[in-house]
C-alpha positions, 0 to 999 in steps of 0.5 A, spaced: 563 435 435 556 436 437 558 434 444 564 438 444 561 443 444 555 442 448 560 441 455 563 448 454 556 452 453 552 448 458 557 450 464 557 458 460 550 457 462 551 454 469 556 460 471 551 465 468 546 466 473 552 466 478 557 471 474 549 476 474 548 474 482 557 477 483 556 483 480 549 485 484 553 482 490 559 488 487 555 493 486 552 494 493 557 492 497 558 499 501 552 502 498 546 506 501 539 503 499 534 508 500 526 506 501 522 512 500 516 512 504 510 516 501 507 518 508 509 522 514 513 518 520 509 514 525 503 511 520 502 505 518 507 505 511 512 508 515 513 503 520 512 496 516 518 500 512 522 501 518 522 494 520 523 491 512 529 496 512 531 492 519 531 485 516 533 485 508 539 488 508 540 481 510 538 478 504 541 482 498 547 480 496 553 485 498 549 487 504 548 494 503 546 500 509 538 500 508 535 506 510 528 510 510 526 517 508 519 519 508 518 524 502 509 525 505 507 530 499 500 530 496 500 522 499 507 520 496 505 522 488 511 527 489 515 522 490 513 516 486 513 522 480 520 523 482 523 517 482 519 515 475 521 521 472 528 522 476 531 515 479 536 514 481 535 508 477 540 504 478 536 499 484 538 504 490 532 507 491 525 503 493 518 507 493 514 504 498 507 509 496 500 508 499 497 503 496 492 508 491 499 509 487 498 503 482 491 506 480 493 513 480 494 515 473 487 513 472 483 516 478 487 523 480 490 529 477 497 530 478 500 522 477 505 523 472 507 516 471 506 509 468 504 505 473 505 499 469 512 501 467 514 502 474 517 496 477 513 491 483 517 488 488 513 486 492 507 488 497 508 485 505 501 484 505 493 484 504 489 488 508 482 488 510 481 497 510 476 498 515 471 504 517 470 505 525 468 510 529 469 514 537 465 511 542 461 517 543 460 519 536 453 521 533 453 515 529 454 507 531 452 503 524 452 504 518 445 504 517 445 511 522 450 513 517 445 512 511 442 519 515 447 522 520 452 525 518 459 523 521 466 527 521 472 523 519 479 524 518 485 524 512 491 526 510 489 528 502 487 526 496 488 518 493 489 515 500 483 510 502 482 515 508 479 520 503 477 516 496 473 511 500 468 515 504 467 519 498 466 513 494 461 510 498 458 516 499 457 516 492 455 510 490 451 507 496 448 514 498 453 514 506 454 520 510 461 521 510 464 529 511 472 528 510 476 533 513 483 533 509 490 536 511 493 532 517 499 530 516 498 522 518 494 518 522 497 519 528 495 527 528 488 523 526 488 519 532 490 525 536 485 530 533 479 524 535 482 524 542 480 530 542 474 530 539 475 534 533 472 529 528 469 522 530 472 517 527 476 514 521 473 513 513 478 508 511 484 506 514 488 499 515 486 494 520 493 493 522 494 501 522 489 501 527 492 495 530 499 496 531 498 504 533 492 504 538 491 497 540 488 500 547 482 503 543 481 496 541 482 494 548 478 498 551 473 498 546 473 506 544 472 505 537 467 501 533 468 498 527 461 499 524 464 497 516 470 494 511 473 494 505 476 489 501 473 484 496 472 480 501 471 479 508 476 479 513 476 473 518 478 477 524 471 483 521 467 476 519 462 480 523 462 486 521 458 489 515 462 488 508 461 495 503 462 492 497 456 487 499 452 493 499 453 495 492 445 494 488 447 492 482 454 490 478 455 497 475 455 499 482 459 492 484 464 494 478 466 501 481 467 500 488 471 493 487 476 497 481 477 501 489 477 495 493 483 492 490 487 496 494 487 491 499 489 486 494 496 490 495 495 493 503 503 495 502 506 496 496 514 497 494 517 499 488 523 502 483 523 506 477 523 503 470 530 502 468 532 498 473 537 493 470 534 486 470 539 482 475 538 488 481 530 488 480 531 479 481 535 480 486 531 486 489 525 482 489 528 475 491 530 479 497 523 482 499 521 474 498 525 471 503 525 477 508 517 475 508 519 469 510 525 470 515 523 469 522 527 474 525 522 478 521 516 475 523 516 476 529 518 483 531 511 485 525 507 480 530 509 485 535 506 491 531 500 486 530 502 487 523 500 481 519 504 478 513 500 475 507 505 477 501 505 478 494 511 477 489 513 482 485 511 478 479 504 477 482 503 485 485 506 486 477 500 481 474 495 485 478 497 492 477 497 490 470 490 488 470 488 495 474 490 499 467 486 494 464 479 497 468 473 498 462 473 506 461 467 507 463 467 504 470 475 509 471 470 514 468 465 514 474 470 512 479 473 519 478 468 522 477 466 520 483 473 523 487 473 530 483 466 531 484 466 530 491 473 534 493 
């Protein structure tokens, strides 16, 4: 009797997996999926998303159309509240924000999420964030930078263009004045071009890549810092931040930040999503990392993909919300003070 039934539930079990896999597949068959960009067209976010919609489409079941929409507002937060708040929560809306979002809820005012409960789907890539400057400004080091003050550019509040000059301002005593209110980097770019600040504070290294590689080329701009939790191999010789740091306290802080770099480039959904969209949706991302087709037209950006799972980008987030209080309590403070 034991084997009798044990036939008929070991292929129930079988045609599980593939009975969730068809209704996914039934689901988004002529659907729109929307990736929601939290920054204005042309930065970095916004074209890596352009070129994930491109390719993983592909690799969701049913195929559905993939579009982008930028949705810039107080860096994204807008977005990442509506959509935690609002939905639609049925896997047809994906978040891409700035990768201070999983961290916002504890180091800014306004983020009306659990950053927790929003559901991670992957990250395309780690990323070494980078401080450089005009070749003309007044300050080419970071030890000038520790006397004279240099003038960067950002966007708004919880960007690492603002949050980490500010921070390293507070905590190893630098001099950056961040100018806010641009609406993205290629108006930060411009407005260096013209002379109107002298640098950038904290910015992608793969943004600066993939949008003004002839600055690189022509060696307009000197890389003078990085950020990260370690050192890039392509930065190897250019100054670390966190290595700066005089003590753990000091280490602590500045590491809750770095760990941005950890997850360059985050997507997500809102809570609710149900459970055979999110695997489907994650196990999508995966095998877009990995497409060739992919691959090859990041390396035209000079985009570098080094991903993470969305069940490794949910670890991370989840040991961030874990941070000691009183190392989120003096980063904060940091940030609210010095805005």
């Amino acid at each position: 009797m034991i084997h009798r039934l044990f036939v008929p539930l070991f292929v129930l079990g079988l045609l599980g997996p593939a009975h969730a896999q068809n209704d996914v597949a039934a689901f988004y068959r002529g659907k729109q999926v929307r990736l929601i960009v939290g920054t204005a067209p042309g930065g970095g976010y916004d074209l890596f998303a352009r070129i994930v919609a491109r390719h993983i489409a592909a690799h969701i079941p049913g195929q559905p159309t993939v579009i982008v929409q930028n949705q810039p507002a107080a860096g994204g937060l807008v977005m990442t509240n509506q959509l935690y708040a609002l939905g639609p929560k049925d896997g047809t809306a994906i978040g891409v924000p700035i990768n201070g979002i999983p961290t916002a809820p504890l180091l800014q005012q306004g983020a009306q999420f659990d950053a927790t409960r929003l559901i991670w789907i992957g990250s395309t890539n780690r990323e070494p964030y980078v401080a450089f400057v005009w070749h003309s400004a007044p300050v080419q080091s970071l030890a000038e930078l520790r006397a004279k003050e240099l003038v960067v550019g950002s966007t708004t509040p919880g960007t690492t263009m603002t949050d980490f000059p500010l921070v390293v301002n507070d905590i190893l005593g630098l001099k950056f004045r961040v100018v806010r209110g641009y609406e993205g980097t290629p108006q930060i770019n411009h407005a260096i071009e013209r002379g109107e600040i002298q640098g950038q504070g904290g910015i992608g290294w793969a943004a600066v890549k993939a949008q003004v590689p002839q600055w690189i080329a022509e060696k307009k701009i000197k890389v003078i810092a990085q950020y990260g939790l370690k050192r890039h191999p392509d930065l190897a010789d250019v100054p670390a931040m966190l290595e700066l740091a005089a003590n753990e306290a000091d280490r602590q802080a500045l590491a809750m930040l770095f760990a941005r770099a950890e997850y360059g480039r985050p997507y997500f959904l809102p809570p609710d999503v149900p459970p055979a969209r999110v695997a489907a949706l994650r196990r999508a991302f995966d095998a877009t990392m990995k497409d060739p087709a992919f691959i090859v037209e990041a390396a035209k950006l000079q985009f570098e993909i080094d991903p993470l799972t969305g069940e490794e980008l949910q670890a991370l987030v989840a040991q961030l919300a874990g941070t000691p209080r009183e190392v989120v309590a003096r980063v904060r403070a940091a940030l609210e003070a010095l805005q």
